[in-house]
N, C-alpha and C positions, 0 to 999 in steps of 0.2 A: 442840176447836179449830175444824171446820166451823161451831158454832155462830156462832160469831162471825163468818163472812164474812156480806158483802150475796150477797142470792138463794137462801139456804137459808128454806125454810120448815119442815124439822122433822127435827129430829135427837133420834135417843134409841137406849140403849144397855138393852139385855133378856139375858137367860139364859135356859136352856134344862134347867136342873135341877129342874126340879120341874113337877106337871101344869098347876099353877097360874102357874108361867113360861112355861110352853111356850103357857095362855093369852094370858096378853100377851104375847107376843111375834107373836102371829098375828096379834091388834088392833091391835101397833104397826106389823106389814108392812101390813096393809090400810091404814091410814091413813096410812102414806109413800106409797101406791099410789096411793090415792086423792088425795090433797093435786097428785101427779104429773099424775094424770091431768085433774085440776082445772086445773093451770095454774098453780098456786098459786107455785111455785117447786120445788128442788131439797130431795131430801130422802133420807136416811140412815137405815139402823136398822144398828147395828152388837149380833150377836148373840155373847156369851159363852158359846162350848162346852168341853167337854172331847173330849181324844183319847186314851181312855185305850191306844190302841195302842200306838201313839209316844212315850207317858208311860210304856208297862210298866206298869198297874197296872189291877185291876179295872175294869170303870164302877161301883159302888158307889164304892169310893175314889178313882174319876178325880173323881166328882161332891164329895166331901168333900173334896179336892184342891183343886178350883175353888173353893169355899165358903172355904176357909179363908184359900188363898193370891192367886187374883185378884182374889175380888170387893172387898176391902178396897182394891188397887190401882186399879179400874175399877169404881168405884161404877156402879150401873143407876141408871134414871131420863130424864127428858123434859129432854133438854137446849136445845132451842128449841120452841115450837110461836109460829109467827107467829099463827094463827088464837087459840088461847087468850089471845094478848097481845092480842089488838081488832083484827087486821088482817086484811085477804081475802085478799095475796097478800105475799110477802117481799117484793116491787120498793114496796109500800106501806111497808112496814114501815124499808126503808130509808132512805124518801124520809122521814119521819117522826124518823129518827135525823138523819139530815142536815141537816135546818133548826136545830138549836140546835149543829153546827158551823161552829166563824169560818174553815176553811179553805176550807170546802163554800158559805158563803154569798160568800168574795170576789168581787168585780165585779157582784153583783147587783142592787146597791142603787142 
């Protein structure tokens, strides 16, 4: 749902189950970090964990919990990146959406 506002430049959703997620997931905070720190716009990494406390059950089975039963609900994945679409910054990227709306362009002409 963030994706789609103006001023986001990069939304993506990661997990935390595997070595190889807990890799992306590092590259995906650096680069919400970075994007921030860039000016680029606002940006989001929303991270899929388990608790297996509060769930009552192992972390082996919290982790095969999450596999079975979240991640089908909360697909992962790069759900904006303004830069990978051709833009420098989101306030680009919206002004770019904007021009082929007739609400966006009344009284301009």
């Amino acid at each position: 749902m963030l994706a789609t506002l103006d001023g986001v430049a990069y939304v993506e959703r990661v997990t935390v189950d595997t070595p190889a997620h807990v890799r992306a997931a590092k590259k995906a905070i650096k680069k919400a970090f970075t994007y921030q720190m860039e000016g680029r716009g606002y940006t989001h990494v929303e991270v899929v964990s388990a608790c297996p406390t509060n769930w009552g059950l192992s972390p082996v089975d919290a982790l095969a919990w999450l596999r079975e039963n979240m991640l089908p609900y909360y697909p992962l994945g790069v759900y904006k990146d303004v830069v990978a679409d051709g833009f420098e910054t989101a306030a680009e990227a919206a002004l770019a959406r904007a021009k082929d709306c007739p609400i966006a362009q009344k009284g301009t002409k």
